[in-house]
C-alpha positions as CSV (number, residue, x, y, z in Angstrom):
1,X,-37.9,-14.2,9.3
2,X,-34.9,-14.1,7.1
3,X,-31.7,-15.9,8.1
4,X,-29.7,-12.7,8.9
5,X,-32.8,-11.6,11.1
6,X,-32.3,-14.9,13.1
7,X,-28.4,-14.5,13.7
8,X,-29.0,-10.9,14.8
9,X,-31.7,-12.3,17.1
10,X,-29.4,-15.2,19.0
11,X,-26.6,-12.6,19.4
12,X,-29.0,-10.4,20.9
13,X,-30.3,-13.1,23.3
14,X,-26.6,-14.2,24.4
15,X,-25.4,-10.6,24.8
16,X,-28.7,-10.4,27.3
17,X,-27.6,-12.9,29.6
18,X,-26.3,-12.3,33.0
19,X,-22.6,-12.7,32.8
20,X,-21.3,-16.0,34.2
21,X,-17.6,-16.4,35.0
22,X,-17.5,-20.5,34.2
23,X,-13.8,-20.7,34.4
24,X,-12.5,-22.3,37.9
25,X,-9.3,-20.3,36.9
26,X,-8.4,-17.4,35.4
27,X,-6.9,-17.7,32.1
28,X,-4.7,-15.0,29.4
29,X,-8.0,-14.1,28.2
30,X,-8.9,-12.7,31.2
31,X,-7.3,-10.0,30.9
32,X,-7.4,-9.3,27.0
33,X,-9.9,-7.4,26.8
34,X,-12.5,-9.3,25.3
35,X,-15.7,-10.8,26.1
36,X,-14.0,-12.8,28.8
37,X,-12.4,-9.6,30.4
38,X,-15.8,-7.9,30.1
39,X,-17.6,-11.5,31.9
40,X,-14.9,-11.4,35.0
41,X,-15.2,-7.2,35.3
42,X,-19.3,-7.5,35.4
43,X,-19.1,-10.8,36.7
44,X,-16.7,-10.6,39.7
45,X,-15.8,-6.8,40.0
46,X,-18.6,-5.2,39.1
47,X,-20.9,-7.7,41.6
48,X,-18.6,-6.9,44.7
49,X,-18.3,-3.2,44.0
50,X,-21.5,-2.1,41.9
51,X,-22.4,2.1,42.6
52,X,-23.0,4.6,40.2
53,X,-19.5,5.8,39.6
54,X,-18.4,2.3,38.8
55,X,-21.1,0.8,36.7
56,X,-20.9,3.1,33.2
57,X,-17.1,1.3,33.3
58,X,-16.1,4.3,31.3
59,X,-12.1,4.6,31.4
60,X,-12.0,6.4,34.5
61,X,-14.7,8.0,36.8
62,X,-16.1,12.0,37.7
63,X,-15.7,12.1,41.3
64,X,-17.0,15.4,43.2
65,X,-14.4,16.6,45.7
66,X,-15.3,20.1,46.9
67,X,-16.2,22.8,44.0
68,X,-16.3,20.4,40.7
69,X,-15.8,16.8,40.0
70,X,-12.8,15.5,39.6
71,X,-11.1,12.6,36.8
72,X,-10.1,9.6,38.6
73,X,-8.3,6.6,37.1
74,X,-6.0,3.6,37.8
75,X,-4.5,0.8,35.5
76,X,-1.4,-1.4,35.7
77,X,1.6,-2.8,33.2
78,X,2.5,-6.0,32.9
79,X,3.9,-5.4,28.8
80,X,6.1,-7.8,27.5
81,X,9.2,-6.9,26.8
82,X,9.7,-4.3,29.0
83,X,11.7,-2.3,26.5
84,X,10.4,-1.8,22.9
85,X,10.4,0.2,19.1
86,X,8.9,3.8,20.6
87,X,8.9,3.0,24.3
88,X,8.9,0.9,27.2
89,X,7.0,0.1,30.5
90,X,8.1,3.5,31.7
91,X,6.3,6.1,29.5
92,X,3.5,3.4,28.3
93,X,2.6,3.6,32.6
94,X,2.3,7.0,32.4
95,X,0.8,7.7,28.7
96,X,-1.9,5.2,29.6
97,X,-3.3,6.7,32.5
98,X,-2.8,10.7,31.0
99,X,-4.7,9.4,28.6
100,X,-7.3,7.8,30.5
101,X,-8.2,10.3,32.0
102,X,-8.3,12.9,29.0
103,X,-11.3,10.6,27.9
104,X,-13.0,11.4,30.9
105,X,-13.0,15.1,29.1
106,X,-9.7,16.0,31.8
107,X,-6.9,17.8,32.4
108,X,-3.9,15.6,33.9
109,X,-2.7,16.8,36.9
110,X,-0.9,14.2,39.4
111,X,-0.2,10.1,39.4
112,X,1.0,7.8,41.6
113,X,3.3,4.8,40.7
114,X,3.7,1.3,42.1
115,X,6.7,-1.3,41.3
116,X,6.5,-4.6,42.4
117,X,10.3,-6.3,41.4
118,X,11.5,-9.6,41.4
119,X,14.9,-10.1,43.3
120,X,17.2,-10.2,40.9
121,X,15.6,-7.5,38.6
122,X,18.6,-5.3,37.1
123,X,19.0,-2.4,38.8
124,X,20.2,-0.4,35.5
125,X,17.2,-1.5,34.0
126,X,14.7,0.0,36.8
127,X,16.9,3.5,36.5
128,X,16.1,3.2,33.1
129,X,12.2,3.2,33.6
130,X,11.9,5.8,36.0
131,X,14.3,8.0,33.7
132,X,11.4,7.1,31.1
133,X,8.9,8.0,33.2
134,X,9.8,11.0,34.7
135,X,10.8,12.2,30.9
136,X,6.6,11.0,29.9
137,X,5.3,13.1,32.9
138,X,7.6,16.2,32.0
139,X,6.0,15.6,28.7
140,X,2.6,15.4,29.5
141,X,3.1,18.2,32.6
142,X,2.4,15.7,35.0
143,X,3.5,15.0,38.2
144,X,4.7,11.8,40.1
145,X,4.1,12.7,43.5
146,X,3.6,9.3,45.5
147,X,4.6,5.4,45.2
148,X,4.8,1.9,46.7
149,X,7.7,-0.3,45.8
150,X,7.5,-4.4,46.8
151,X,10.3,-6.8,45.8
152,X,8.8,-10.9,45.4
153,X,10.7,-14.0,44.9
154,X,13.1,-14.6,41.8
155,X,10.7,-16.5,39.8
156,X,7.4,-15.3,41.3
157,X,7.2,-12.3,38.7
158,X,8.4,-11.3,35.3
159,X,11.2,-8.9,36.4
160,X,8.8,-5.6,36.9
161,X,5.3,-4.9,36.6
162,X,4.0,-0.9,37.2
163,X,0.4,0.1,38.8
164,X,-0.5,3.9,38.1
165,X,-3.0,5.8,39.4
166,X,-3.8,9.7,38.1
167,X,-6.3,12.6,39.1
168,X,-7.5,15.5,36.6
169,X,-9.4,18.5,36.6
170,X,-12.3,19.2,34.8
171,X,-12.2,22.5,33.7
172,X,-15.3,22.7,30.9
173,X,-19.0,20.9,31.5
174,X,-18.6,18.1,29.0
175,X,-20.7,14.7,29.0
176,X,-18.5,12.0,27.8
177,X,-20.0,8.3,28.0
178,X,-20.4,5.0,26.1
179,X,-23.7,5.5,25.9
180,X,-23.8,8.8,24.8
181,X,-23.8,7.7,20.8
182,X,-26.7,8.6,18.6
183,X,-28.1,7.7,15.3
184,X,-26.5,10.2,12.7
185,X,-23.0,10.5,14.8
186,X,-19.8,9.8,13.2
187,X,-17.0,7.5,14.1
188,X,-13.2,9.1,14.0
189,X,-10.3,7.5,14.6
190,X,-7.5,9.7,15.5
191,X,-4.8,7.8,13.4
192,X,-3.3,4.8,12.1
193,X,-4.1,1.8,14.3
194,X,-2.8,-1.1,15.4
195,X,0.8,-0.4,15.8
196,X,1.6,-0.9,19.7
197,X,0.9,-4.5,19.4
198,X,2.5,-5.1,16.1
199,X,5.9,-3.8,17.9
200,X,4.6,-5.7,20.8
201,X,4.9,-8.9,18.9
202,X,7.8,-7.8,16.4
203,X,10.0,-6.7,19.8
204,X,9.3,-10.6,21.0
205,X,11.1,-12.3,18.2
206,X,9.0,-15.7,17.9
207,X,8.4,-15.2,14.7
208,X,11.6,-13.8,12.9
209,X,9.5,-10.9,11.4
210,X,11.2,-7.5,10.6
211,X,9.3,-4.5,10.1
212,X,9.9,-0.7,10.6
213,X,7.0,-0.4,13.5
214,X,7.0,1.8,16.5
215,X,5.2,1.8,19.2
216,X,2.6,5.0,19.2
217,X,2.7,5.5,22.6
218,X,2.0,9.1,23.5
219,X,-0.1,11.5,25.6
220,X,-3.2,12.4,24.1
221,X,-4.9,14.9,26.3
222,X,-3.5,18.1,24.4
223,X,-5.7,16.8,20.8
224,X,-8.6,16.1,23.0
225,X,-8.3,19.3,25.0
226,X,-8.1,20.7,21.2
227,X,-11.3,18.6,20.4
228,X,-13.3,19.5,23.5
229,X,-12.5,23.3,23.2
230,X,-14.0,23.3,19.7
231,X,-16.8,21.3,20.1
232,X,-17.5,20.9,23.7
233,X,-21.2,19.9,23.0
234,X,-21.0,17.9,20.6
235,X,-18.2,15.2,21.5
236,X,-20.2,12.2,22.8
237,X,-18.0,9.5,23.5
238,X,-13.7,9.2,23.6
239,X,-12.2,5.9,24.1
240,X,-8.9,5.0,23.7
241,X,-8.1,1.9,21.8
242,X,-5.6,-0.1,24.3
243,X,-6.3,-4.1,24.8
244,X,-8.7,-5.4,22.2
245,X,-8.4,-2.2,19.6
246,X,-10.8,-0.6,17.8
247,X,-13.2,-3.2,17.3
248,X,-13.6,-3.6,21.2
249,X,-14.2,-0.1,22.0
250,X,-16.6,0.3,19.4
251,X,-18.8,-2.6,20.9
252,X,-18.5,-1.4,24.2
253,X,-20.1,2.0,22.7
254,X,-22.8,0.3,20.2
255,X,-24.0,-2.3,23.5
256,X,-24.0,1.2,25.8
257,X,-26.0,3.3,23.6
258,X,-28.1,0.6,22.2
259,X,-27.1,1.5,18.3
260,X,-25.3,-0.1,15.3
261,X,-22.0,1.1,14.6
262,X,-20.8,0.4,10.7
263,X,-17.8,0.7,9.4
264,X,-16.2,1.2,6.0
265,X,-13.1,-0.9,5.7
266,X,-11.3,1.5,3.3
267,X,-11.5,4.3,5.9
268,X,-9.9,3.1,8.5
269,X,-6.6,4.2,9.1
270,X,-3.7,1.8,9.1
271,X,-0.4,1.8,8.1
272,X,1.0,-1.0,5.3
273,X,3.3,-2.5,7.1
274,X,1.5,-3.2,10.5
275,X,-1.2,-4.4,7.9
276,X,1.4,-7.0,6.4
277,X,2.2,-8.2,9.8
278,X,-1.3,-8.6,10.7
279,X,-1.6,-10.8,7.9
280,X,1.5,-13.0,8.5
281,X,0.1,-13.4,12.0
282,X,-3.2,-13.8,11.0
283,X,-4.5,-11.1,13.0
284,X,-6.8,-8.2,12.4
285,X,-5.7,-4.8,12.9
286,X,-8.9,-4.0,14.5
287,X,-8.4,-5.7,17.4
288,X,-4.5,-4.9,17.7
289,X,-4.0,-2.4,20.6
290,X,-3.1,1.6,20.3
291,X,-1.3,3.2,23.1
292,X,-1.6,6.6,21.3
293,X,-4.7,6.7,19.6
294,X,-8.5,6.8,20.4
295,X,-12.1,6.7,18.9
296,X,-14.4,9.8,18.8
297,X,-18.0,9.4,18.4
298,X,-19.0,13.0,16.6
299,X,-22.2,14.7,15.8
300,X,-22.2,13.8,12.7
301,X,-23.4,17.9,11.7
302,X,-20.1,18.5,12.9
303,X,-17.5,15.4,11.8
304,X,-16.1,17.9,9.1
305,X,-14.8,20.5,11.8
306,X,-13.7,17.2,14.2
307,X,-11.8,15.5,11.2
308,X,-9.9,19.3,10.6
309,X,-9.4,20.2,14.3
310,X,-7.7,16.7,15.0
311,X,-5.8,16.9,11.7
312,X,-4.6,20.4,12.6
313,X,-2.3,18.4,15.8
314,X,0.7,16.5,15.3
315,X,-1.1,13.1,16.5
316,X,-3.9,13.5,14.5
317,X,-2.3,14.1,11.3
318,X,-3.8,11.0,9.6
319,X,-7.0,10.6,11.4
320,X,-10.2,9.5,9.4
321,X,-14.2,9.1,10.0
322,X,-13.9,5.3,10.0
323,X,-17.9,4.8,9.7
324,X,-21.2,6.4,11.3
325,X,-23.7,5.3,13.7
326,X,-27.2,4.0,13.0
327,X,-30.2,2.7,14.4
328,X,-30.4,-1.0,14.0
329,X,-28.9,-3.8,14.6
330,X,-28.6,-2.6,18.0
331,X,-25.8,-3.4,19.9
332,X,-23.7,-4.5,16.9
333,X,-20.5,-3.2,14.9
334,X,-20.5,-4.0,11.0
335,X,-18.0,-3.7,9.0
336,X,-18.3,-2.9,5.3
337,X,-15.4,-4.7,3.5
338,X,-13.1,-3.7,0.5
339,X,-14.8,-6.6,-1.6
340,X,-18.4,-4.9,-1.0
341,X,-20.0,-7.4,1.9
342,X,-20.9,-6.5,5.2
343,X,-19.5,-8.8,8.4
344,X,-20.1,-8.4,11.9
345,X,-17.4,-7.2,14.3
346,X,-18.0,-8.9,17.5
347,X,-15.8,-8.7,20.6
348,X,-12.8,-11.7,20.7
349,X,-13.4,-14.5,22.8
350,X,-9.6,-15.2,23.3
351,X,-6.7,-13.9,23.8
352,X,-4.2,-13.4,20.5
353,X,-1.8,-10.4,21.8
354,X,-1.1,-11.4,25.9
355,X,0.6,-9.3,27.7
356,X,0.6,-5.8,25.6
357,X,0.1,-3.5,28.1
């Protein structure tokens, strides 16, 4: 057995194991995504609350409520700073769930919103939100049409966190699922990645770092509704690359569907100066979260008419086939690299962008 074979064989064993949460607290890594967000989910959530709506732990779930099923999803906000380059908690609330629920292959239809606020919180600053939000649902034709508000303790929150919840219809039979990749399928990334967190971290200021970079926060369920009308059959997975990027979806996908996902380095999309910053902060733009981009997995017959179709809508203007999808090693993502290697892409064990979302 070679010595590749053997490392390919211990990650395989480890990933096999029954997720153990062995903290005694929770940590930032927790919640960043990562292998120590995907222990607590199966570990803790997915334990209490196991059924078959819950377990693929797609972005959202197919629920059936009277003639068809319907897209429900919920996720909360807790970015830091609340205001940044391209956006702020407002519209990143309410992009983030649209667009949760567009990779569940639906139309957006209604959310809900919750605010807890710490005394103190500016009240200028929560006019400013909602204005923000309201403006994102008009955007995404939306509606906001029910809310909770709580108020804590000066010092027992960070000013304002936002909960969303959303519900879309389904209008064409598509099967959308982690596990729906195939040998032969291709791997498109709707854009440039990786610039949500690098604003993230630029609007922060610990590092004295300037740099042009935006937020690309945005709505993406009118490119996939453009997607999915062309090729409703052949679209088998969406994912959109939020905490953990691009590498993290892509493992969730090759673990799901039991296949190899590779990657050539030189394809994927990313703009120079988010890679600069990357560098300076010794990060990998694979991992950096996208508020308004996501990962297609293609029939691979068809990535040509995928690539044009996206390319032919403002936010896919730049997108790319990033790498294919093969039979072995299952369960991994490779990457090919500029220098002509091959590394593995595994999922991060902690936490290097807290607090982007």
């Amino acid at each position: 057995m070679t010595r590749e074979q053997q490392v390919l064989d211990r990650i395989e064993r480890m990933r096999r194991r029954k997720p153990v949460v062995r903290e005694e607290r929770i940590t930032l890594a927790h919640g960043a995504g990562g292998k120590a967000t995907q222990t607590l989910i199966e570990a803790v959530f997915l334990e209490a609350f196991r059924n078959p709506m819950l377990a693929p732990l797609d972005d959202g779930a197919l629920v059936r409520l009277g003639d068809g099923p319907v897209a429900f999803t919920t996720d909360s906000y807790v970015v830091s700073p609340l205001f940044f380059p391209g956006g702020d908690i407002g519209d990143l609330a309410v992009n983030g769930t649209v667009n949760d629920l567009a990779m569940c292959g639906a139309r957006p239809v209604h959310l809900s919103a919750g605010f807890i606020l710490e005394e103190g919180f500016p009240v200028a600053d929560l006019r400013r939100i909602t204005a923000s939000m309201a403006a994102a649902a008009e955007r995404a034709q939306v509606t906001i049409v029910t809310g909770d508000t709580k108020v804590v303790e000066r010092g027992k929150a960070d000013g304002c966190y936002v909960t969303t919840a959303g519900v879309g219809v389904v209008e064409q039979p598509v099967t959308l699922s982690a596990s729906g990749a195939r040998p032969g399928d291709a791997v498109i990334v709707s854009g440039p990645i990786g610039a949500h967190g690098a604003a993230i971290m630029l609007a922060r200021d610990d590092f004295g770092i300037e740099a042009p970079i935006t937020s690309d926060t945005a709505p993406l369920h009118g490119i996939v509704a453009e997607l999915l009308k062309v090729l409703p059959r052949h679209v088998r997975t969406l994912r959109d690359a939020t905490r953990g990027g691009v590498a993290t979806v892509l493992n969730e996908v090759a673990r799901a569907s039991e296949v190899a996902v590779v990657l050539d380095e030189e394809r994927i999309p990313v703009h120079p100066e988010v890679t600069g910053v990357c560098e300076l902060l010794g990060l990998d733009p694979l991992y950096v979260a996208c508020e308004g981009r996501f990962v297609a997995v293609v029939d691979g017959e068809h990535a040509g008419q995928a690539l044009d179709t996206l390319r032919a809508h403002p936010l896919g203007a730049e997108a790319a086939i990033a790498g294919t999808v093969t039979a072995d090693p299952p369960g991994l993502v490779l990457l090919r690299t500029a220098f002509g290697g091959t590394r593995v892409v595994d999922v991060l064990v902690g936490d290097p962008l807290p607090r982007i979302c």
